[in-house]
C-alpha positions as CSV (number, residue, x, y, z in Angstrom):
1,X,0.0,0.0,0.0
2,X,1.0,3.8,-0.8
3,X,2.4,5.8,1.9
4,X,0.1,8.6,0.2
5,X,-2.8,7.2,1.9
6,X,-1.5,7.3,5.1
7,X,-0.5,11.1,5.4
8,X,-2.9,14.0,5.2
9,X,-3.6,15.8,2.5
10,X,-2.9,19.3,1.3
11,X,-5.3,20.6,-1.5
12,X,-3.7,23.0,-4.4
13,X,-4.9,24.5,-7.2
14,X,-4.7,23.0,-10.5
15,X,-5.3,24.7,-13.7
16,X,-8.2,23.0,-15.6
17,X,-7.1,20.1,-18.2
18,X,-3.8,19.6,-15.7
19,X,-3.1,16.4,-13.9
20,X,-3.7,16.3,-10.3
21,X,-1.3,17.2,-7.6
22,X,-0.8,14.9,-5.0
23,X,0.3,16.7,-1.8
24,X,0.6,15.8,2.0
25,X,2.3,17.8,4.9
26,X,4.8,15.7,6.8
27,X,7.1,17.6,9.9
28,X,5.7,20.9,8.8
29,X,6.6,20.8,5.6
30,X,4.7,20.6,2.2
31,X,5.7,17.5,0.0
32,X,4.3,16.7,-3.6
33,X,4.3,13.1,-4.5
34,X,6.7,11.9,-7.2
35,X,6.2,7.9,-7.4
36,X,5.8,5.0,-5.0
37,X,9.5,3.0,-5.1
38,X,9.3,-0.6,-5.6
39,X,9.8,-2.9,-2.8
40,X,11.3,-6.1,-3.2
41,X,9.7,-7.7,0.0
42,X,7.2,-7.0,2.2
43,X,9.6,-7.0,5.2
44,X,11.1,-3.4,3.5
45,X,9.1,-0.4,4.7
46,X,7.0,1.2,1.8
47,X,9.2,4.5,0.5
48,X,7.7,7.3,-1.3
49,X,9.7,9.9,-4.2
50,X,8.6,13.0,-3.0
51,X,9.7,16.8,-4.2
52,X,9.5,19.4,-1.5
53,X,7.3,22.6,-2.7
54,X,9.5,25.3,-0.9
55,X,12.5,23.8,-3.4
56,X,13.8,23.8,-6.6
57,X,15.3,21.2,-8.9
58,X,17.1,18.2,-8.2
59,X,17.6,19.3,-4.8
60,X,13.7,19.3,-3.9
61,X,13.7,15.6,-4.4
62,X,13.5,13.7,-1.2
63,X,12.7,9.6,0.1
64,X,10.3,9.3,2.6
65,X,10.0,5.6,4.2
66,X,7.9,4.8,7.3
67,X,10.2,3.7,9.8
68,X,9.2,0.2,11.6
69,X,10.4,-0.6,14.8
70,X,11.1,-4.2,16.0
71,X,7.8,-5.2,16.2
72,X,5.9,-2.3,14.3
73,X,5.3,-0.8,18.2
74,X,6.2,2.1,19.5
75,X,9.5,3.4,18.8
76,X,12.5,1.2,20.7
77,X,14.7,3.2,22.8
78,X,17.7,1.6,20.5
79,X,15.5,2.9,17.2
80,X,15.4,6.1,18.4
81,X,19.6,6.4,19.2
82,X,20.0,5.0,15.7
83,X,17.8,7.7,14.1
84,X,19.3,10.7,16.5
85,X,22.8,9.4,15.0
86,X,21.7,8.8,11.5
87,X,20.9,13.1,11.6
88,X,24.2,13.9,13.2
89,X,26.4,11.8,11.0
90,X,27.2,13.3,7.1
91,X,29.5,12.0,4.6
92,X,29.6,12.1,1.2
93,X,29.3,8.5,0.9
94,X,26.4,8.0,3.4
95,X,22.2,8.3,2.1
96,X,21.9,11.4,4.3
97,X,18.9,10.9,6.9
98,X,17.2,14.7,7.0
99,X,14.3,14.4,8.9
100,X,12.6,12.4,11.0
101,X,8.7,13.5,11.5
102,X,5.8,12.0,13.4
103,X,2.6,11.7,11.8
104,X,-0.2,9.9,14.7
105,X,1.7,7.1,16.2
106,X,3.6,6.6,13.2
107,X,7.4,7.7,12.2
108,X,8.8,8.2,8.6
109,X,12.6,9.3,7.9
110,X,12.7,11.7,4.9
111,X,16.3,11.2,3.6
112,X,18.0,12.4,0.2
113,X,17.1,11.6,-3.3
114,X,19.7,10.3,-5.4
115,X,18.6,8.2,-8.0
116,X,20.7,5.9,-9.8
117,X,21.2,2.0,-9.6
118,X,20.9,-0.4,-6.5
119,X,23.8,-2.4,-6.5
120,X,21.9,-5.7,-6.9
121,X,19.8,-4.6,-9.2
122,X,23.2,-4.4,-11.3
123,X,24.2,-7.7,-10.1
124,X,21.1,-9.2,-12.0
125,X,22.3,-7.9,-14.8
126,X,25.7,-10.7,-14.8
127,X,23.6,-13.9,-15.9
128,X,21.8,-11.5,-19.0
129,X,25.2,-9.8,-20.1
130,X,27.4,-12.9,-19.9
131,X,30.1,-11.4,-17.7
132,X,30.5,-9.5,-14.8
133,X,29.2,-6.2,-14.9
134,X,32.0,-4.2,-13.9
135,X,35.3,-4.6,-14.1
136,X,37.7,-5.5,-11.8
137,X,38.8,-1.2,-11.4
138,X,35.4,-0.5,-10.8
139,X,34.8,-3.0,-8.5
140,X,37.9,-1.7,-6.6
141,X,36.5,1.6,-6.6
142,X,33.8,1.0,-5.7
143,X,34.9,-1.0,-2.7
144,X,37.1,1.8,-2.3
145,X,34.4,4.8,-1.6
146,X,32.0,2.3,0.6
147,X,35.1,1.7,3.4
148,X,35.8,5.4,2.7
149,X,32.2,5.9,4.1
150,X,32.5,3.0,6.8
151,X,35.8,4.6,8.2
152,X,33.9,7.9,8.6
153,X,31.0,6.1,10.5
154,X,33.4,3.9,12.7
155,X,35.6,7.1,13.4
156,X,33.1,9.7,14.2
157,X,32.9,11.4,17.6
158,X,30.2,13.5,19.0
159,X,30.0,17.2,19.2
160,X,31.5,17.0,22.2
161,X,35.1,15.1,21.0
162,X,33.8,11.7,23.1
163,X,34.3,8.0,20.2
164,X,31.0,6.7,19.4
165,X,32.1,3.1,18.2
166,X,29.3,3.7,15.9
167,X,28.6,1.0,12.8
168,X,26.5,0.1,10.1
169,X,26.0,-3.3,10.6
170,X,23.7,-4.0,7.3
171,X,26.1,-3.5,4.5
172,X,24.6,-5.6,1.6
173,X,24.1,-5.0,-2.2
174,X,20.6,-4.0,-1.2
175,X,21.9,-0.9,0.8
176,X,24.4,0.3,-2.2
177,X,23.9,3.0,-4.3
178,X,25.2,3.7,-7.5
179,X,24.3,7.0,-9.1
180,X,24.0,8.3,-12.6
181,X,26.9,10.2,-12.1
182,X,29.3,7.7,-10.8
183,X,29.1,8.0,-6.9
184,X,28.7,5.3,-4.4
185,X,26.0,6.1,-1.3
186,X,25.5,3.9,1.6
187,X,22.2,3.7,2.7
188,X,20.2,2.0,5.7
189,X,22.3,3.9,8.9
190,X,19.9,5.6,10.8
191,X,17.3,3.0,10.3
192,X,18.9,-0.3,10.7
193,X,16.5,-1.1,13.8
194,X,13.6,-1.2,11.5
195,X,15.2,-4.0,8.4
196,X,17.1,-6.1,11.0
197,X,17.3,-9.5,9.8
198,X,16.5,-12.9,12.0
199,X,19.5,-15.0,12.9
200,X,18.5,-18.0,12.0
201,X,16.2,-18.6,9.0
202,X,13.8,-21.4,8.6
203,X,12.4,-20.2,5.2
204,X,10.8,-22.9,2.5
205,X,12.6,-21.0,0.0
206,X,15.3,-17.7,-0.6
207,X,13.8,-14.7,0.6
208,X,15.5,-11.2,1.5
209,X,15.9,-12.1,4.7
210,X,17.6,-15.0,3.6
211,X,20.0,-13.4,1.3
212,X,20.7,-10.6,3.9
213,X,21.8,-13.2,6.5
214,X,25.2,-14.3,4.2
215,X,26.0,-10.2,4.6
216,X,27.2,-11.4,8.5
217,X,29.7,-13.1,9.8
218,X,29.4,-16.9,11.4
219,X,27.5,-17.2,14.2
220,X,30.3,-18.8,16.2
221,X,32.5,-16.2,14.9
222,X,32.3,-13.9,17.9
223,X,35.5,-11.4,17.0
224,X,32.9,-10.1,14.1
225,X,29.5,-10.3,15.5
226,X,29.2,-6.5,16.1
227,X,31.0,-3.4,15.2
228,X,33.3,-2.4,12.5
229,X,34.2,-6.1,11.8
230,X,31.2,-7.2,10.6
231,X,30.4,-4.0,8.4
232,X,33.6,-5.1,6.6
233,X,32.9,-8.6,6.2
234,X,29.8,-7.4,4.4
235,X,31.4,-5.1,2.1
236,X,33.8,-8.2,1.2
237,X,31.0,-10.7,0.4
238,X,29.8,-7.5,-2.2
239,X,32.9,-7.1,-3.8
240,X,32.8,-10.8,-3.9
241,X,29.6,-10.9,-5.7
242,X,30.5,-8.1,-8.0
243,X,33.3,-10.0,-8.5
244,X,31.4,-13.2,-9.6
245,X,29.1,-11.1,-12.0
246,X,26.3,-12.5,-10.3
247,X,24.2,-12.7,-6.9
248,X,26.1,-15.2,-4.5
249,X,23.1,-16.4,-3.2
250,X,21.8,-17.8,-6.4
251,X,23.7,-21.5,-6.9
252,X,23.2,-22.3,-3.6
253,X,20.4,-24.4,-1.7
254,X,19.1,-22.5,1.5
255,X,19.3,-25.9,3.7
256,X,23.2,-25.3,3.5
257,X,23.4,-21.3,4.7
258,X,22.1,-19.7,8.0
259,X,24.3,-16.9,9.4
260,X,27.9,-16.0,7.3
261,X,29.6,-18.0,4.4
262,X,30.9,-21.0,5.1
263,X,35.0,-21.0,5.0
264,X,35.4,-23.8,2.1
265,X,32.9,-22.0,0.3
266,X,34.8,-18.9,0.6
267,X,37.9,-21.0,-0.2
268,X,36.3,-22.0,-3.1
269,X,34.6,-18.9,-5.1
270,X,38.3,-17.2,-4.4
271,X,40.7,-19.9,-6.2
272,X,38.2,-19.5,-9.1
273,X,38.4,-15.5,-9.5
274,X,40.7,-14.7,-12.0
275,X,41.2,-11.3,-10.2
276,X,45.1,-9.6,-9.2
277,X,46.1,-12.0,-6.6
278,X,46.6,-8.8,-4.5
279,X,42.8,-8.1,-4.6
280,X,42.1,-12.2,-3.9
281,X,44.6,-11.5,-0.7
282,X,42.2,-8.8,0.7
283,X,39.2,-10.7,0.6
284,X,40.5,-13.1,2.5
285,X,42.0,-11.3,5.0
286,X,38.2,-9.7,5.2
287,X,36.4,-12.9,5.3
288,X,38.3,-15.5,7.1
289,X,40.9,-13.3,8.9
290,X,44.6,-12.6,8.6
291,X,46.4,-15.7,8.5
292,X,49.2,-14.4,11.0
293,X,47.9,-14.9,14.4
294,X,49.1,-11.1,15.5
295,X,48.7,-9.7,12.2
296,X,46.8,-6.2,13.2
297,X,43.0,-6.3,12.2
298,X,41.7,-5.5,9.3
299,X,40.3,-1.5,9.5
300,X,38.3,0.4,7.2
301,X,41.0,2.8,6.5
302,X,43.2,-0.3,5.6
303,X,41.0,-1.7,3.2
304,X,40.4,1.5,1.7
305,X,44.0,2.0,1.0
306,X,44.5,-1.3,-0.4
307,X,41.7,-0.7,-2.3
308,X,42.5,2.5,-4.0
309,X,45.9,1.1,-5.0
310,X,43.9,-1.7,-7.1
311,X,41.7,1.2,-8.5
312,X,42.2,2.4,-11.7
313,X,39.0,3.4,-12.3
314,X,37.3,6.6,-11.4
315,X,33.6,8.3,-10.9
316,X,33.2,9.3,-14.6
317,X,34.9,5.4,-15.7
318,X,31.7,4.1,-13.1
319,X,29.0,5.8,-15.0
320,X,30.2,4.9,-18.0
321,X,30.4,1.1,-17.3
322,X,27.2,1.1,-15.7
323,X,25.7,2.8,-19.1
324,X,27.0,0.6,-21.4
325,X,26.0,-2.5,-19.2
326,X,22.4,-1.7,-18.9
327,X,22.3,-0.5,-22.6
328,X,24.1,-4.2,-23.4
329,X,21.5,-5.9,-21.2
330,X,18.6,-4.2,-23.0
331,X,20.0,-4.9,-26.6
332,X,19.7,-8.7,-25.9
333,X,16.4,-8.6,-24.6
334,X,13.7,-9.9,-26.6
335,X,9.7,-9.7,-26.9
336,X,8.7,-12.9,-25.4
337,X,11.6,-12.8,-22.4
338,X,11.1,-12.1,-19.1
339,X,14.0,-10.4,-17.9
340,X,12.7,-7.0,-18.2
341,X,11.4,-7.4,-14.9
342,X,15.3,-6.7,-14.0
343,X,15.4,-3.3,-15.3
344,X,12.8,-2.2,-13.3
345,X,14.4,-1.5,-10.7
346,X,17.2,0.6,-13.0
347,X,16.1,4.6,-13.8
348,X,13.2,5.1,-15.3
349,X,10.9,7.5,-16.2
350,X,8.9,8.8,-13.1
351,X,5.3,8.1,-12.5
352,X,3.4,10.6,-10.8
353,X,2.1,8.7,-7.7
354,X,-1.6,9.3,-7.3
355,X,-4.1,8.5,-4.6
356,X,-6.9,6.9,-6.4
């Protein structure tokens, strides 16, 4: 169901022969509704494309996505920590939360507007193009600009010069952005209380949920249960998917995975990547650990730098790619096939969302 149903309405005129305007007021402020987003599970919170009236432009585009708490309640006291961060905390490579406004005894986050790709909406594009669908630069920068973004988070003090030891703790290819101009945005901090995954799932067959789980580490791998280890064991298993050229999930029956990637699977997809043996080096050092038993961890800042020196690819070098992929990927479509279903989730034309 639309979030415009939920929120009240704010009547404008409209000129006769002119399409309706549909506008609601959320946190004092006068929205006009763009599109409803599409929502790949019914466990994601419904988000809404939104412009603001009082802006112009690009600028005036904004997200709005009702916020759930861990049992669609009241807000958690944990919830509310996470949202009071997610306003404090901006980085270039972060889905900047602006707002967070009460409407009843509900609570929707309002962040930026980007547009662009979702990462593994580009990873569904490796079985239809044949190959990965970036290369191995690419993939390097954009592993590059997400532990960029992680190191900020992990880093950050308050305003009064006291650590936070914050973390993402959801890095998937579900919460990776790639726009139309080449930049790589990290969403979900802010909101992670309201999308957090079971620990063990008992599903008849692969849902979200599912696929989320192999974006942890083991469960009886208690050095990266929480913090900044486990953010960087997700951003490995990406970069090890975008490495495949296809989701890592797919292959693989559900019976053998609950929390993490097995090591001999790990093992396994790494001897078979015909990547710089460099590159191969880092994802095992991400994913299994150092193999020197005092070997300092594995930071953000480290695998940034190691990560950059791999990179030969740059912002403009990511749009491109991504252009000519999805422009391969709709050349080899044909009438009767139904991957088109795929590049619905890639830019499109908007729709202007309506209440009827």
């Amino acid at each position: 169901m639309s979030l415009l149903h939920e929120l009240p309405p704010v009547r404008r005129f409209r000129f006769p022969f002119t399409s309706p305007r549909a506008c609601f007021r959320l946190g004092g402020k006068v929205y006009e509704a763009v599109r409803d987003l599409e929502c790949g599970d019914t466990r994601e919170p419904p988000r809404l494309l939104a412009r603001r009236e009082d802006l112009e432009g690009a600028r005036s585009l904004r997200l709005i996505e009702r916020v759930h708490g861990p049992s669609d309640a009241r807000p958690s006291v944990r919830m509310v920590d996470e949202l009071t961060w997610g306003l404090w905390v901006r980085h270039p490579g972060l889905l900047q939360l602006l707002d967070v406004a009460a409407e009843g005894e509900r609570l929707y986050a309002v962040r930026e507007y980007v547009g662009g790709w979702r990462l593994d909406a580009v990873l569904r594009l490796g079985p239809l193009l044949g190959r990965r669908p970036l290369s191995v630069e690419a993939v390097c920068h954009v592993g590059a600009e997400l532990a960029e973004a992680l190191h900020h988070l992990h880093t950050w003090t308050d305003p009064s010069g006291h650590p936070t030891s914050l973390f993402h703790g959801h890095v998937s290819a579900r919460h990776v952005w790639l726009t139309l101009g080449g930049r790589v945005k990290l969403e979900g901090f802010g909101t992670r209380a309201s999308r957090a995954a079971p620990q063990v799932c008992s599903y008849p067959e692969w849902s979200e949920a599912v696929q989320e789980s192999l974006y942890g580490p083991p469960l009886e791998d208690t050095r990266r249960a929480r913090g900044a280890p486990r953010d960087l064991y997700g951003l490995a298993v990406v970069l090890l998917e975008l490495l495949r050229g296809r989701p890592l999930w797919e292959p693989l029956a559900p019976e053998r995975w609950r929390w993490g990637l097995p090591p001999d699977a790990v093992r396994r997809e790494l001897r078979w990547l015909k990547v710089p043996a460099d590159l191969c080096e880092v994802l095992r050092e991400a994913l299994l650990g150092g193999e020197e038993p005092h070997a300092p961890p594995l930071t953000a800042a480290r695998l940034r730098d190691r990560l950059r020196r791999l990179a030969r690819s740059s912002r403009e070098g990511l749009a491109r790619e991504l252009r000519e992929a999805r422009g391969l990927a709709v050349s080899r479509l044909r009438p009767w096939d139904s991957a088109p279903a795929v590049l619905q989730a890639l830019p499109d034309a908007p729709r202007r969302a309506s209440r009827a």
